[in-house]
The first five atom37 places (N, CA, C, CB, O) and aatype in JSON, in Angstrom:
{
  "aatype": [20, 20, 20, 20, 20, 20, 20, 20, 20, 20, 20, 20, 20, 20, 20, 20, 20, 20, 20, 20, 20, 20, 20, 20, 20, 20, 20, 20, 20, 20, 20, 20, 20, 20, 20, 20, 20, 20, 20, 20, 20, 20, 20, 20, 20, 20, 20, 20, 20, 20, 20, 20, 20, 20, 20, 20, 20, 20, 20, 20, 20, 20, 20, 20, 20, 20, 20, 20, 20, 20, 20, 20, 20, 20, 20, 20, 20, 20, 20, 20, 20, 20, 20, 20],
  "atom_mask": [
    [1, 1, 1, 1, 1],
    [1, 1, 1, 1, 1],
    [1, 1, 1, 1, 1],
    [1, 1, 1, 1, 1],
    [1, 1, 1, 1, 1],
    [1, 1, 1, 1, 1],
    [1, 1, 1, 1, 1],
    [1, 1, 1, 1, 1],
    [1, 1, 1, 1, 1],
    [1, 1, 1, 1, 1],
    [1, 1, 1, 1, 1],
    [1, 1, 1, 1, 1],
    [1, 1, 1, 1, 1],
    [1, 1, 1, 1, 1],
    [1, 1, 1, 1, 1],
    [1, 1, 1, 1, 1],
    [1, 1, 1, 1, 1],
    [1, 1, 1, 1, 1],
    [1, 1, 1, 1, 1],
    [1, 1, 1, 1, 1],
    [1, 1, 1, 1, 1],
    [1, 1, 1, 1, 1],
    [1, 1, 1, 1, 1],
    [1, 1, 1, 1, 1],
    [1, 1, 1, 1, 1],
    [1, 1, 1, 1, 1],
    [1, 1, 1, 1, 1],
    [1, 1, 1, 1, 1],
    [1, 1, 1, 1, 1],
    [1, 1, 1, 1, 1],
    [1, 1, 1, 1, 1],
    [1, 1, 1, 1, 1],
    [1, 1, 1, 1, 1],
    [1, 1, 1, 1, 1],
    [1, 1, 1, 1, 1],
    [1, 1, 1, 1, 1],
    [1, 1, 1, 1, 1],
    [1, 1, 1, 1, 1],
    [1, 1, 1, 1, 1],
    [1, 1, 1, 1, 1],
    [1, 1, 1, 1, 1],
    [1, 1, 1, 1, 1],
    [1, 1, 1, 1, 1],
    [1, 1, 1, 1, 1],
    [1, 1, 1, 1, 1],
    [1, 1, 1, 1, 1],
    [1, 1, 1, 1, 1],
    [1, 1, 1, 1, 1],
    [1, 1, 1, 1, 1],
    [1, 1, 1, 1, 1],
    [1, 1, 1, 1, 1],
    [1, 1, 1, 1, 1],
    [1, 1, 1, 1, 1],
    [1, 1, 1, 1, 1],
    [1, 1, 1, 1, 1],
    [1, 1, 1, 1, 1],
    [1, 1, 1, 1, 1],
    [1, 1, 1, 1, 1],
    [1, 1, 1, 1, 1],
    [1, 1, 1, 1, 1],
    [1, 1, 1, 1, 1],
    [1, 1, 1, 1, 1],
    [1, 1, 1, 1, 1],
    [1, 1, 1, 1, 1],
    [1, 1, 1, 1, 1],
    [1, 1, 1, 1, 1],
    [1, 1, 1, 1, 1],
    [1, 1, 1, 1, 1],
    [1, 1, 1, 1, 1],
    [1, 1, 1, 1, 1],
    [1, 1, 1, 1, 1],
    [1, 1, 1, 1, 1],
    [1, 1, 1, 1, 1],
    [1, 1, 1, 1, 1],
    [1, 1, 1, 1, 1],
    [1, 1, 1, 1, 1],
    [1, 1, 1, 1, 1],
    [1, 1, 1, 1, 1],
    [1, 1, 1, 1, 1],
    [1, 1, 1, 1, 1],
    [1, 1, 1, 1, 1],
    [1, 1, 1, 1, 1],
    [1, 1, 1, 1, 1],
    [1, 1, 1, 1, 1]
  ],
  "atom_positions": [
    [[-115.9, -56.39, -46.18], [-117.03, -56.03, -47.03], [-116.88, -56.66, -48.43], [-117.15, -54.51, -47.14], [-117.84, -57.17, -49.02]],
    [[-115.84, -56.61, -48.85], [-115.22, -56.92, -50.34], [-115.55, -58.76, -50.54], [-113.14, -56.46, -50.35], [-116.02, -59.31, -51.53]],
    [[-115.12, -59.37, -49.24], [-114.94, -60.87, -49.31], [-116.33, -61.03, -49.19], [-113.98, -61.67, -48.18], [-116.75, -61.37, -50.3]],
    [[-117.36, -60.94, -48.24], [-119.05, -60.69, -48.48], [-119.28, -60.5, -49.81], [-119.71, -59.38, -47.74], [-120.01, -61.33, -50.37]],
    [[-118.83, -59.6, -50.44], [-119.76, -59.43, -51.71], [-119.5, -60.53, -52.85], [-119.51, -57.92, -52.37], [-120.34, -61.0, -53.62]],
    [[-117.79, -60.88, -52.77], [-117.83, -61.73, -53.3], [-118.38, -62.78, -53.14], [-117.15, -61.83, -53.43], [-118.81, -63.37, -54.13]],
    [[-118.53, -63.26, -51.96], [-118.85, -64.93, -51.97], [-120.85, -64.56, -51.79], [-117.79, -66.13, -50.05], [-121.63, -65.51, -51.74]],
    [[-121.25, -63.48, -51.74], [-122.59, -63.63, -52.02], [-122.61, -63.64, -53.8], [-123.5, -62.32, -51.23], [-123.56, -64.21, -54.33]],
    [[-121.75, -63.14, -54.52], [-121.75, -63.64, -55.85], [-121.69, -64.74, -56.41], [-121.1, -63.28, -56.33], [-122.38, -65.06, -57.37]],
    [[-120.67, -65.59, -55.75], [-120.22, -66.63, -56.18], [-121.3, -67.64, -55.55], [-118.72, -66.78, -55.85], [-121.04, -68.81, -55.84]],
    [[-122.48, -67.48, -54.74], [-123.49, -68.12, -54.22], [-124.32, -68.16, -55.38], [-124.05, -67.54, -53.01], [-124.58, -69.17, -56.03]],
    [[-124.8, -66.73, -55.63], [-125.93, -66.68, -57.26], [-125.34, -67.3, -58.33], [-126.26, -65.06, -58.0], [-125.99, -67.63, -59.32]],
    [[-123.89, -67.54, -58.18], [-123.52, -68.07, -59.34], [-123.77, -69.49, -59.62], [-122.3, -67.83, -59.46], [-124.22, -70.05, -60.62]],
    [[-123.29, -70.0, -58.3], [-123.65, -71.49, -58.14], [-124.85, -71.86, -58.35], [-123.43, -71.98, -56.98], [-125.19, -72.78, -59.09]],
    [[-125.84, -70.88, -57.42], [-127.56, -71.32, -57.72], [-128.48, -71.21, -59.02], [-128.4, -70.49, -56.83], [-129.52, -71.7, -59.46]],
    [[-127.53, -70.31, -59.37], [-127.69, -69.96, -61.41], [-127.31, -71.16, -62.0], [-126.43, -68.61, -62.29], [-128.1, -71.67, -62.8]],
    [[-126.0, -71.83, -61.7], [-125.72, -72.8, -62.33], [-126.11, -74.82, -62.34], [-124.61, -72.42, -62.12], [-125.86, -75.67, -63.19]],
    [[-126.84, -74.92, -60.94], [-127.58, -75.42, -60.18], [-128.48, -75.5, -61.58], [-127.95, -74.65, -58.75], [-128.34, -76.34, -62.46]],
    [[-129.91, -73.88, -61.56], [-130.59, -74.42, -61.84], [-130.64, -74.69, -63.63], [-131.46, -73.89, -61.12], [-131.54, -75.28, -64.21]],
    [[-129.53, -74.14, -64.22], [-129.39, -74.61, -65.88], [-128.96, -76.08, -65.49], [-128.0, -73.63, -67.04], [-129.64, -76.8, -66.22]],
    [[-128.12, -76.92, -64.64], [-128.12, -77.87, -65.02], [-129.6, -78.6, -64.45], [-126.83, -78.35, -64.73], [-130.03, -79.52, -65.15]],
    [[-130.11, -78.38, -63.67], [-131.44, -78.73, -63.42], [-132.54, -78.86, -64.71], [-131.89, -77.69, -62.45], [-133.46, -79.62, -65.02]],
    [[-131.96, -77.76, -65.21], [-133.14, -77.54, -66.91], [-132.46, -78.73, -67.82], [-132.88, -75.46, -68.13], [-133.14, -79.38, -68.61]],
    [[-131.2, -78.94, -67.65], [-130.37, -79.79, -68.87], [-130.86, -81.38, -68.4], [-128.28, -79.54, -68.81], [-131.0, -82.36, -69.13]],
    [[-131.03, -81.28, -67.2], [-131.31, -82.81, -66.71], [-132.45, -83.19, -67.1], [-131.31, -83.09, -65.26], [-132.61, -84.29, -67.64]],
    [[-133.59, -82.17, -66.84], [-134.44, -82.47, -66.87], [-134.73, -82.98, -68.79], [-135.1, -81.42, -66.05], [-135.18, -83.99, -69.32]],
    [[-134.28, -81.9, -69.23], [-134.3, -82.29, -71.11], [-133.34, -84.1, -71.22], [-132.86, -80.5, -72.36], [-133.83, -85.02, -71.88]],
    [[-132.48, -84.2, -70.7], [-131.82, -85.37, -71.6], [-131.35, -86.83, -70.35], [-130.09, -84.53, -72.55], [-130.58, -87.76, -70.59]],
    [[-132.13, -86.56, -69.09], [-131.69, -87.35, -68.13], [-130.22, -87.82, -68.19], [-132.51, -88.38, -68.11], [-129.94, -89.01, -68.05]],
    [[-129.53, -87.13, -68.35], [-127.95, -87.96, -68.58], [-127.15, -87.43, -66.92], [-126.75, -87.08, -70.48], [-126.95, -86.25, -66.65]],
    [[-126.82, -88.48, -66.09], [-126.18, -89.21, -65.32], [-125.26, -87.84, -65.02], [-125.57, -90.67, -65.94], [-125.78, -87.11, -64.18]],
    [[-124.37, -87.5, -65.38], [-123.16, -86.22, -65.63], [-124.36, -84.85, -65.47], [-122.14, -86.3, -67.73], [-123.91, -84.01, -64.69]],
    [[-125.23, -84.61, -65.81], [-126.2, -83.66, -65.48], [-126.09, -83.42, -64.52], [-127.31, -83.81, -65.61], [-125.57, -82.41, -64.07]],
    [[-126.69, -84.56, -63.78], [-127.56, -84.84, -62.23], [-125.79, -84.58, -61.45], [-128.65, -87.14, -61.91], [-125.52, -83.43, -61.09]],
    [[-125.09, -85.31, -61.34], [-124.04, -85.01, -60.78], [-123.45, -83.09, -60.68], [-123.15, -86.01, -61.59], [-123.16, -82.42, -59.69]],
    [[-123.46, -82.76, -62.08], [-123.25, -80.92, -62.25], [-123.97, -80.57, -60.82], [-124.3, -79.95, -63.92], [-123.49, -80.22, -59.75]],
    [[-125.25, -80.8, -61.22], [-126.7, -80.18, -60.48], [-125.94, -80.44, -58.87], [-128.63, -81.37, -60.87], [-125.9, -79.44, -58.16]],
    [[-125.52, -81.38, -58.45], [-125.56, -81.81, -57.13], [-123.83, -80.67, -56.42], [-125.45, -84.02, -57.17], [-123.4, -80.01, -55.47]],
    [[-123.52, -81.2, -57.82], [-121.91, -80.3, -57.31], [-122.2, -79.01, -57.03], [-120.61, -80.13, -58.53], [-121.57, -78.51, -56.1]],
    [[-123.3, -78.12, -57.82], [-123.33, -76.44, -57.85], [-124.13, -76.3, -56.73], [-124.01, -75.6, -59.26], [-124.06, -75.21, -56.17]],
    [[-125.15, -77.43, -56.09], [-126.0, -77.06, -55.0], [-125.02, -77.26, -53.79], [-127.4, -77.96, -54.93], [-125.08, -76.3, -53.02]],
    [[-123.74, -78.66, -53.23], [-122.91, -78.35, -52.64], [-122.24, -77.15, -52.7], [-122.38, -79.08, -52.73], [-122.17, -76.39, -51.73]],
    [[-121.66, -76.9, -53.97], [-120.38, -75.36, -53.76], [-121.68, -74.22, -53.0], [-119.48, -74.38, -56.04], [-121.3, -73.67, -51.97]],
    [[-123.16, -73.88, -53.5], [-124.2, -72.7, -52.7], [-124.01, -73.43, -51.38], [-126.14, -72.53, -53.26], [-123.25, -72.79, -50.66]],
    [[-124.37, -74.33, -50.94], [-124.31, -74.99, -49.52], [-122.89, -74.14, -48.83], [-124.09, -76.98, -49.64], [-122.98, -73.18, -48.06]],
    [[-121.06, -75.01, -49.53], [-120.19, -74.31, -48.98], [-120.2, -72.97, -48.86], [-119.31, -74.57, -49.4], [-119.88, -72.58, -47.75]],
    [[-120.5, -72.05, -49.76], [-120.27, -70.82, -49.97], [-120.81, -70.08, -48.86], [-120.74, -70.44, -51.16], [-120.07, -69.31, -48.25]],
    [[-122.76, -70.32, -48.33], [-122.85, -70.15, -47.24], [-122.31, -70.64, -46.09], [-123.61, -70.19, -47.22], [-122.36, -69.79, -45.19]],
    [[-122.06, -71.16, -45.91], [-121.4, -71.73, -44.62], [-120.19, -70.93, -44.82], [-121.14, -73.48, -44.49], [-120.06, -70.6, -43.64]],
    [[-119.38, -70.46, -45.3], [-118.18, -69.53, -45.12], [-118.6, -68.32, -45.43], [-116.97, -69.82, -45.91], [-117.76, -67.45, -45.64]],
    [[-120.14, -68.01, -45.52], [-120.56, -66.65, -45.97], [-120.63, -66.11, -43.71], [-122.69, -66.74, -47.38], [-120.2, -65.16, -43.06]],
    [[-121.39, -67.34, -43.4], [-121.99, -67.46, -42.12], [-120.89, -67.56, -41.13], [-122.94, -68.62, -42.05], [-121.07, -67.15, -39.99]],
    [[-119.8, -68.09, -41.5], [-118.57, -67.91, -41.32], [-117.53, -66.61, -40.84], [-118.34, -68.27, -42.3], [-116.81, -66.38, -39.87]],
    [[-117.86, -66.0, -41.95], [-117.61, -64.89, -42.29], [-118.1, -63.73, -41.21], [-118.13, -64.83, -43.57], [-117.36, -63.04, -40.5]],
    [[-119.26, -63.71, -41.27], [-120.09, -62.85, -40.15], [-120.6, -63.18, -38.86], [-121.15, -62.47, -40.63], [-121.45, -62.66, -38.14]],
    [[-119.35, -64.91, -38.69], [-119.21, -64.73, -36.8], [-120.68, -65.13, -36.53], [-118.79, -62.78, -36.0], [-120.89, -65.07, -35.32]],
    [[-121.8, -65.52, -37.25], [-122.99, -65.75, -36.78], [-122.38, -67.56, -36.45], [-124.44, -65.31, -38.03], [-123.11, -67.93, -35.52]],
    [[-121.9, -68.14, -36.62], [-121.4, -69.62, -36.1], [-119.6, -69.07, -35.25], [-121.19, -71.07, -37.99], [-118.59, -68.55, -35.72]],
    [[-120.01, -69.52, -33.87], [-118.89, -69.57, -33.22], [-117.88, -70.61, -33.09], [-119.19, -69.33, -32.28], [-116.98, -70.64, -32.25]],
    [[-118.13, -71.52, -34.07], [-117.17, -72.99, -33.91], [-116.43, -72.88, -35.51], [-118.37, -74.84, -33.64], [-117.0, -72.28, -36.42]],
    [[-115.34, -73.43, -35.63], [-114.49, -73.67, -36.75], [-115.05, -74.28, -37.88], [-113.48, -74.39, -36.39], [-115.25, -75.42, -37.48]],
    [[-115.47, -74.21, -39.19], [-115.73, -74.65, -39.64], [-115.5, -75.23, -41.06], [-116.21, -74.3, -39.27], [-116.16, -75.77, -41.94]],
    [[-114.05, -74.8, -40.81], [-113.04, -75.43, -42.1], [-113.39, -76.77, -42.16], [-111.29, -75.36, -41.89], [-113.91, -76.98, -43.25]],
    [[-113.34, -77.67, -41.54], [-113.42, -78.88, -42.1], [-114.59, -79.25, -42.68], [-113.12, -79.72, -41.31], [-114.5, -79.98, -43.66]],
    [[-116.02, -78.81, -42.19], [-116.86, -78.57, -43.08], [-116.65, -78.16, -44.79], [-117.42, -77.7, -42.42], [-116.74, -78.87, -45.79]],
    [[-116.42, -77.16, -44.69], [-116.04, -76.15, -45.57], [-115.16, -77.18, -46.91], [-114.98, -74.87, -44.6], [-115.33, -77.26, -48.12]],
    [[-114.24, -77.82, -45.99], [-113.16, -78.8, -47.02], [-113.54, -79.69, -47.11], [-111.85, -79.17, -46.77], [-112.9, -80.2, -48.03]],
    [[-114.34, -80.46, -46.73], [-115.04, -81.84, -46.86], [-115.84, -81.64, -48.36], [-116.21, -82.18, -45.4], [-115.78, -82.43, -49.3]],
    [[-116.75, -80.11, -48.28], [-117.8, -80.01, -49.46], [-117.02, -79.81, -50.16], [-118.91, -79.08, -49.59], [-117.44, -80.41, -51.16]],
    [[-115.75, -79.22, -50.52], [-114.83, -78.76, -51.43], [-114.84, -80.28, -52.13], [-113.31, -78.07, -50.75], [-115.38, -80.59, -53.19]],
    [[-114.12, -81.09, -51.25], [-113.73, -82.57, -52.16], [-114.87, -83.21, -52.43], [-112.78, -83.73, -51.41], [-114.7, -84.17, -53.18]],
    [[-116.11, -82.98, -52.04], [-117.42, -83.59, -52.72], [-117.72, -83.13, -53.81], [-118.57, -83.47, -52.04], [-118.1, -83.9, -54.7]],
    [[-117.61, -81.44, -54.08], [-117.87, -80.59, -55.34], [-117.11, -81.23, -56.28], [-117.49, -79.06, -55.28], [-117.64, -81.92, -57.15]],
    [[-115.73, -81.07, -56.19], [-114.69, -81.71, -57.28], [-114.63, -83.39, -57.46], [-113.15, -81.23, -56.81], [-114.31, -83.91, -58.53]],
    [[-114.99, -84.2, -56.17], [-115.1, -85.44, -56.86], [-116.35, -85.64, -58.31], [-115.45, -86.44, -55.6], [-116.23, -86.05, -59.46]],
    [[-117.44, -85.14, -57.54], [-118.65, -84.63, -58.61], [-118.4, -83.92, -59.98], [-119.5, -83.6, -57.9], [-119.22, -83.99, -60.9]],
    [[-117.22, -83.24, -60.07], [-117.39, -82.91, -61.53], [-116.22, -83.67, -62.06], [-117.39, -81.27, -61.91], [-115.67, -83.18, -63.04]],
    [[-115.76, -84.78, -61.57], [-114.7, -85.35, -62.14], [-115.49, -86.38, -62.19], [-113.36, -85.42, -61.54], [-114.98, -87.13, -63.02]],
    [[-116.76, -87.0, -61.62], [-117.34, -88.15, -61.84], [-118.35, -87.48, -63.27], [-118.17, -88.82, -60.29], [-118.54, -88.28, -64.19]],
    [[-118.91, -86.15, -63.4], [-119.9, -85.78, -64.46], [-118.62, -85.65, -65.87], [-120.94, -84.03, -63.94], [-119.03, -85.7, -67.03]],
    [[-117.29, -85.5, -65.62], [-116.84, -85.56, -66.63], [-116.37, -86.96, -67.52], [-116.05, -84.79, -66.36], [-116.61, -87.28, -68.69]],
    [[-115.58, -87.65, -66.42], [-115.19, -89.05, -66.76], [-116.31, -89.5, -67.29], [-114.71, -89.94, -65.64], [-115.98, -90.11, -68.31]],
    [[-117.85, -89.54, -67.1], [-118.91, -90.88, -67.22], [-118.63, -90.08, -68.83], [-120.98, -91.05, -66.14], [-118.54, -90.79, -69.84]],
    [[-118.55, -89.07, -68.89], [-118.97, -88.42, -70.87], [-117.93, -89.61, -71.04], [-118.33, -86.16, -71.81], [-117.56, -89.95, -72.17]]
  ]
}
């Protein structure tokens, strides 16, 4: 119950954070924006998928999923930080 609630938090959090960088992009088009934006909509993407995970509604393994978006999220904010 506890791990559910968290990762339905950490979903609003992402989609919260999604859409401020969505507002920031849209104000100053800067490159590192658009990248934020893409990383916080991957981590909501992962988060469900181990939410769905979680509640056995997918019967196949889906860690590697799961770790693939991980290293897309973090290449993404290491590419929105380096371009500053």
């Amino acid at each position: 119950m506890m791990e559910s609630l968290l990762t339905f938090i950490a979903l609003l959090l992402a989609l919260g954070l999604a859409g401020i960088s969505f507002v920031a992009y849209r104000k100053s088009h800067l490159r590192a924006t658009l990248y934020l934006l893409i990383a916080f909509l991957l981590m909501a993407i992962k988060k469900t998928v181990e939410a769905m995970h979680l509640a056995a509604w997918i019967e196949r393994d889906v860690s590697l999923i799961v770790g693939a978006l991980e290293v897309f999220v973090l290449l993404l904010f290491v590419l929105a930080l380096w371009r500053r």
